[in-house]
N, C-alpha and C positions, 0 to 999 in steps of 0.2 A: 504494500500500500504506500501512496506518496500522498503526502499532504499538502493537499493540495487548499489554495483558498477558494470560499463560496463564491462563485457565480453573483456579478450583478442582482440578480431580480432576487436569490434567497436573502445578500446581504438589504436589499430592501425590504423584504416581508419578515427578516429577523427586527429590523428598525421598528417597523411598523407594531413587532410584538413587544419592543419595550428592550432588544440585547444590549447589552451595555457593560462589555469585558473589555478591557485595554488588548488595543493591538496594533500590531506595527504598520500595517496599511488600510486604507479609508478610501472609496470610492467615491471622487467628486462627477457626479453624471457620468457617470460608467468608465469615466478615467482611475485607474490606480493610482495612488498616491503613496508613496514609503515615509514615515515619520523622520523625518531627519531634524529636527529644530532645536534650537540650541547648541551650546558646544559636544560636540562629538567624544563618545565617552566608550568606553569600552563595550558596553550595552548600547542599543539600538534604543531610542525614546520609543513611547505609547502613544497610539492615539486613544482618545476621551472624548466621550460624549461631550465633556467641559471643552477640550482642547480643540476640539472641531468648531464651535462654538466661536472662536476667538480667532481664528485664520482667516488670512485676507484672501483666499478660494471659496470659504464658506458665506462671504458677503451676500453675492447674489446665489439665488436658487438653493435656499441649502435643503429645502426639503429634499432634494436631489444626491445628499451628501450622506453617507453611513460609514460605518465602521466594517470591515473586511476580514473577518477572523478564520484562521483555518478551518476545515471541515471536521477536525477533529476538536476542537475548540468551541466548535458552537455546538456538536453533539454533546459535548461537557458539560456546556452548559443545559441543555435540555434534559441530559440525564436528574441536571441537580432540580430540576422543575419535573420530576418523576415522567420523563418519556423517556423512552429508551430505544435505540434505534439498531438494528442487529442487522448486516449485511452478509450473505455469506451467498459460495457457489451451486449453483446444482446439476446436477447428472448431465447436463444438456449442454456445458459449456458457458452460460449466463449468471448473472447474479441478480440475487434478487433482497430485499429488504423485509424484514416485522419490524410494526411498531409498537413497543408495551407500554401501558399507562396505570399503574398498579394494578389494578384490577382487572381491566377492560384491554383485552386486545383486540385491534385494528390489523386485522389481517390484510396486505396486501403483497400479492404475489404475483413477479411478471416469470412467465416462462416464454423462452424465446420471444421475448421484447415483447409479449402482449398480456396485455393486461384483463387475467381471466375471471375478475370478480367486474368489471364493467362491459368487460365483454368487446373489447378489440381495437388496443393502441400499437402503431406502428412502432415505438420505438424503443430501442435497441438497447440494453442494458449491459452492454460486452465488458464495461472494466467497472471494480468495486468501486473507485472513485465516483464513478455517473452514476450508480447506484445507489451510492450513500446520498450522493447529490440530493438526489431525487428525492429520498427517505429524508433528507431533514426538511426541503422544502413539507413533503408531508408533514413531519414535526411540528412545524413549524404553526402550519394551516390548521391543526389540533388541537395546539396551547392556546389559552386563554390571553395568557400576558405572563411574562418575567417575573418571578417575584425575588 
């Protein structure tokens, strides 16, 4: 697995649920941005919800502005909001994702890229990355809000 960062639209629908963990890159309108402010220090600086806030990028348009955290990082975070996201292979060569939520599980399962509880999405779930992708966007669309 590579760690990879969220995709534009999850780091927006993460925003839109309240995420709000320091991270090294922040998307201004679908641009990446890497934290670099201030004197340069052994450690890389954080982006903040605060610190976004205060950047002469975030002037105009910032509802357009989120925080960019790895895919394993926002999965951390969901897990600590009791979802839980599980990726793994199956017999067919694809991957596919569950979602837990203490009690209640949301079963969703793609087998060869389609999607057999809705009943027939073309796409293609070939590497765990896309897949987890996808499962937190679900995650995501699940939870209430960050607490």
């Amino acid at each position: 697995m590579k760690d990879k960062l969220i995709k534009w639209d999850t780091a927006l629908l993460a925003k839109k649920k309240g995420f709000n963990s320091p991270c090294y890159y922040a998307y201004n309108n679908r641009d990446l941005k890497e934290c670099a402010i201030g004197v340069r220090t052994e450690r890389p600086c954080l982006f903040t919800v605060e610190l976004i806030k205060t950047l002469s990028f975030s002037k105009e348009g910032s509802e357009l502005i989120c925080l960019a955290p790895t895919q394993s990082l926002l999965q951390k975070a969901l897990r600590k909001n009791s979802i839980e996201i599980i990726v793994y292979p199956t017999v067919v060569g694809v991957y596919t994702f569950k979602i837990y939520h203490l009690t209640e599980i949301v079963n969703i399962i793609f087998i060869q890229g389609r999607n057999v509880i809705e009943g027939g999405s073309n796409q293609h779930w070939k590497t765990y990355e896309k897949a987890l992708e996808k499962g937190l966007q679900e995650g995501l669309n699940y939870l209430q809000n960050f607490i």
